[in-house]
N, C-alpha and C positions, 0 to 999 in steps of 0.2 A: 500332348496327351499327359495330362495330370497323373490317371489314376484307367487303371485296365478293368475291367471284370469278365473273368473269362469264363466260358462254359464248359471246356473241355482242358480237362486233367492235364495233358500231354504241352499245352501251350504255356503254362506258367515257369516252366526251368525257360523255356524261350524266349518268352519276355523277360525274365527276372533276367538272364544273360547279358539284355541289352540292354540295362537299366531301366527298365517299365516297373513302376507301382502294378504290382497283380494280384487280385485275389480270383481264386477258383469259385465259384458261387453255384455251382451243379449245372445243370444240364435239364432243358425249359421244357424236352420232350420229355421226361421223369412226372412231371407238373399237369400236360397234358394226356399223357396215359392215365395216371391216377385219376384226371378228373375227366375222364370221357364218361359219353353216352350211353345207357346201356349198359352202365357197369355192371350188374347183378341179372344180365339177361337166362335164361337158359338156351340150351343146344335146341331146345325144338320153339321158342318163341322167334330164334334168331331164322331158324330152316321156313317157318309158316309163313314169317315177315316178309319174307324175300323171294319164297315162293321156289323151294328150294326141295328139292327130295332128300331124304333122311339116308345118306351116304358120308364115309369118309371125309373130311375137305382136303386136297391142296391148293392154296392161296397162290395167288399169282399178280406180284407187284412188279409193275413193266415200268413203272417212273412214270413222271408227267407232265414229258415232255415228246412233243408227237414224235421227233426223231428216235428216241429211246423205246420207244413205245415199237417204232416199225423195224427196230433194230432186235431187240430183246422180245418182243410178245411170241411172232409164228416159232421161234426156237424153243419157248417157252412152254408151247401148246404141244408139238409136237413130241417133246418128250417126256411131257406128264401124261400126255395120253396115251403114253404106252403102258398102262395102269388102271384097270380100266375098272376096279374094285374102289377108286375116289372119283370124285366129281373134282371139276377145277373150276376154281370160283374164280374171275379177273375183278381185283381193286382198281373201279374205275377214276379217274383223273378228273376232280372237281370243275379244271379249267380244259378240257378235251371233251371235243363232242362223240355224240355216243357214235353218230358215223363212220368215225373212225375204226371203234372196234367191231361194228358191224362186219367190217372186211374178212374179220377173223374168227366169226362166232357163227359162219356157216354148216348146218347141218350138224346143228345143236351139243357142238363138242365141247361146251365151256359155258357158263354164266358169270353174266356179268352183274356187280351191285355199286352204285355212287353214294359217298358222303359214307361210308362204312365201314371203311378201312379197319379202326379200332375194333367193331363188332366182326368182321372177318375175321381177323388173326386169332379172335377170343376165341371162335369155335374151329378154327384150322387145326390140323395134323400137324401140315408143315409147309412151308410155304418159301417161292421160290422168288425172290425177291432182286432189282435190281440197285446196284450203288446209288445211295443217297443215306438221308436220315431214315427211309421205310424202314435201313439194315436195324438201327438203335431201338426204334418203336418197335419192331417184330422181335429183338431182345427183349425188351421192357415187357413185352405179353407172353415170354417164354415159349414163343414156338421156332420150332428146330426150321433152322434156315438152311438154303446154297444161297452164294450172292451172285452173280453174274452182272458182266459187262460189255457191249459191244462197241468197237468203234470202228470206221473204215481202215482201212492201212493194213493191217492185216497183222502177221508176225515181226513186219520191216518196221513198221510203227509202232509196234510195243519196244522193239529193241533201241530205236533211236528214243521213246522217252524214257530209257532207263538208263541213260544217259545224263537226266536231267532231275529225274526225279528219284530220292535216297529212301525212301521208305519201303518195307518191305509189303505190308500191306493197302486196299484201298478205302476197305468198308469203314462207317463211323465205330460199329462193335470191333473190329481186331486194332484199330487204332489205338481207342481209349483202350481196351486191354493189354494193349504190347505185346500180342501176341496173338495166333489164328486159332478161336474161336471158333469161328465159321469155313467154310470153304470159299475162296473165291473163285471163280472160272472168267479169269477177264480176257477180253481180244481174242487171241488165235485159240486159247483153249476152251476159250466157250464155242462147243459143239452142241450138238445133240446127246450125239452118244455121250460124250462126258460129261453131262446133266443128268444122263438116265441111271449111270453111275453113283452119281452124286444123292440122285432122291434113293436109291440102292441102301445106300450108308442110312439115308435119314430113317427109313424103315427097320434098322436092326437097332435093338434093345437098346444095347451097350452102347453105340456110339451116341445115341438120343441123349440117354444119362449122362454123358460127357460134354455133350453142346446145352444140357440145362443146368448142369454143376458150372460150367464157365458163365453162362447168363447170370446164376446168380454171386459168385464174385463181381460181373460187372456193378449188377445192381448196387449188393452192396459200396463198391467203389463209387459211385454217382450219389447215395445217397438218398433223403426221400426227404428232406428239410421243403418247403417249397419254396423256387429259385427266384420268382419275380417279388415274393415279398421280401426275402433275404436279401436278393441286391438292392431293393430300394432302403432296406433297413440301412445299410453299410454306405449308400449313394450319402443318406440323409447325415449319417454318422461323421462321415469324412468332411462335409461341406461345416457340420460343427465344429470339426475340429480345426480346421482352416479360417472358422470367419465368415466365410461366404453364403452361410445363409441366417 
């Protein structure tokens, strides 16, 4: 490897450690939030689209992949629906047939919307999301998250991979910011009840103002340069400067 170009903040003393040429170049979900669909929709063009009644939202990002999906959605459902003053919208999975979440959209507790993701989060509350990048992009739209995580093994398997693995957090937002932003509920503590806690906290004032004051330090941290044109600026730059092109 010549030359690194990394997206995330935290990887550069990493590589620079191990002798890697690095440059930090942002971060490409920055790139794609700014430039989504919809940008300047309003709250009732997004509700009429989709076919939606004129309610609070909580957003409900299950991942996109089926196991995450069957793992994270019914705990998801049930404990937003102790709520009953929001509607809970499920961000359908581009590559996930709608069958699937038919299982769980029995006797009309929840809607579902595909390809929407960005216009969901624009008009949510707060939304309950599970580990991946949805955690970064639902930073990027400043709405107040929980993150959650499920995996089989229970308590015994969080404890054997803390064994292996040194970081204190798991979401891309408490990563890049080095510290918990958001809350995470992964394995044995992702309950119900400790979700229902969790959206608890997202509905009072004060901690709201405190998980959108840390959004936007991230922001600010990430930047708003756009990342694909900067990296190919500096690809272009480097191979000038070497010769090679």
């Amino acid at each position: 490897v010549d030359k690194v170009y990394s997206i995330l903040p935290f990887e550069v003393e990493w590589f620079d450690k191990r002798g890697y040429k690095v440059d930090y170049v942002g971060n490409p979900c920055v790139d794609a939030v700014s430039n989504r669909c919809h940008k300047n929709e309003s709250r009732q063009e997004f509700l009429q689209r989709n076919h939606l009644p004129d309610r609070p939202i909580i957003a409900l990002l299950s991942g996109s992949r089926v196991q995450e999906i069957k793992s994270c959605l019914p705990m998801m459902l049930e404990a937003a629906s102790a709520y009953p003053d929001y509607q809970l919208v499920i961000a359908g999975a581009p590559s996930i047939e709608k069958s699937l979440y038919d299982n769980y959209l029995k006797g009309g507790s929840a809607h579902i919307v595909f390809d929407e993701t960005y216009e969901l989060l624009q008009q949510a509350d707060m939304a309950v999301v599970t580990s991946g990048t949805a955690t970064l992009e639902t930073a990027l739209l400043r709405v107040p998250q929980v993150v959650v995580y499920k995996m089989s093994g229970g308590w015994l398997f969080h404890r054997f991979l803390e064994l292996f693995i040194r970081v204190d957090n798991i979401s891309l937002v408490n990563l890049i910011a080095n510290k918990r932003l958001v809350e995470e509920l992964v394995i044995e503590e992702f309950t119900v009840e400790n979700l229902k806690k969790e959206i608890n906290r997202l509905l009072q004032k004060e901690y709201r103002e405190q998980v959108l004051n840390g959004y936007d330090q991230l922001i600010d941290m990430l930047g708003s340069e756009p990342v694909s044109e900067k990296t190919a600026r500096l690809i272009i730059a480097e191979l000038n400067k070497t010769g090679k092109m």
